[in-house]
N, C-alpha and C positions, 0 to 999 in steps of 0.2 A: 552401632551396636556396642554395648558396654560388654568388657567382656567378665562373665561373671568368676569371680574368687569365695572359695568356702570362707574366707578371713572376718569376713564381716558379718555370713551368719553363723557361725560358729561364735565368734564374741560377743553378739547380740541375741543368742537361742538361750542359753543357760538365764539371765536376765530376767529373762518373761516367762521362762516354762515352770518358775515353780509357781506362781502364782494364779497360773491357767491351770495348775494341777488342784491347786486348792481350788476354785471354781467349777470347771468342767469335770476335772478326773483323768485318770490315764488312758482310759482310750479315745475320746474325745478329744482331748490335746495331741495324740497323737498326730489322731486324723486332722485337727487344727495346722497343726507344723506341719503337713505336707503338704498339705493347699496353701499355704502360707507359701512354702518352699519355693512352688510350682508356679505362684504370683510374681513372684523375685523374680525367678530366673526368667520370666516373661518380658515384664517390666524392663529388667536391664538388653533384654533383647530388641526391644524394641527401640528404647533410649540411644539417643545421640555419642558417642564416645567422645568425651572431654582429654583422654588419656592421664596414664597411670600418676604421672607426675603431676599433673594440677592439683594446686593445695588443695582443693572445692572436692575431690572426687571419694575422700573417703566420707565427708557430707553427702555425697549425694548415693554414695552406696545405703549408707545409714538411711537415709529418705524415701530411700526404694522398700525395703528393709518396713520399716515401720508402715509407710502407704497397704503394702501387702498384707502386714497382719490385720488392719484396717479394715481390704479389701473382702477379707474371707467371711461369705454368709452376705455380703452387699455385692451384687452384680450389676446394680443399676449404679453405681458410685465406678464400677473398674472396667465398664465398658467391655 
């Protein structure tokens, strides 16, 4: 189990929510970034723990991260 850090969605939420804002709108993005959120924190629960110090794990946080926003609205792709 990875353990999760707001660090990496906090630095990758700002990124992508203005551009969902111009597409979806504000209450839809909303509810976007909490199923997003709620993929993440899943995702890295489930995930293997590499620890804090391997250079690969702020990649993999990121990977988790983007998988997730992927994920929302596809349930056959996130199982």
């Amino acid at each position: 189990m990875m353990e999760y850090t707001s660090k990496y969605w906090n630095m990758l939420t700002p990124l992508i929510k203005k551009s969902l804002l111009k597409r979806y709108g504000k209450e839809e993005t909303a509810e976007l970034l909490r199923k997003t959120n709620q993929i993440y924190r899943d995702m890295l629960r489930r995930a293997d723990d590499i620890g804090k110090d391997n250079p690969m794990a702020s990649n993999l946080y990121e990977a988790h991260f983007s998988c997730a926003l992927g994920c929302v609205g596809q349930t056959d792709f996130c199982g």
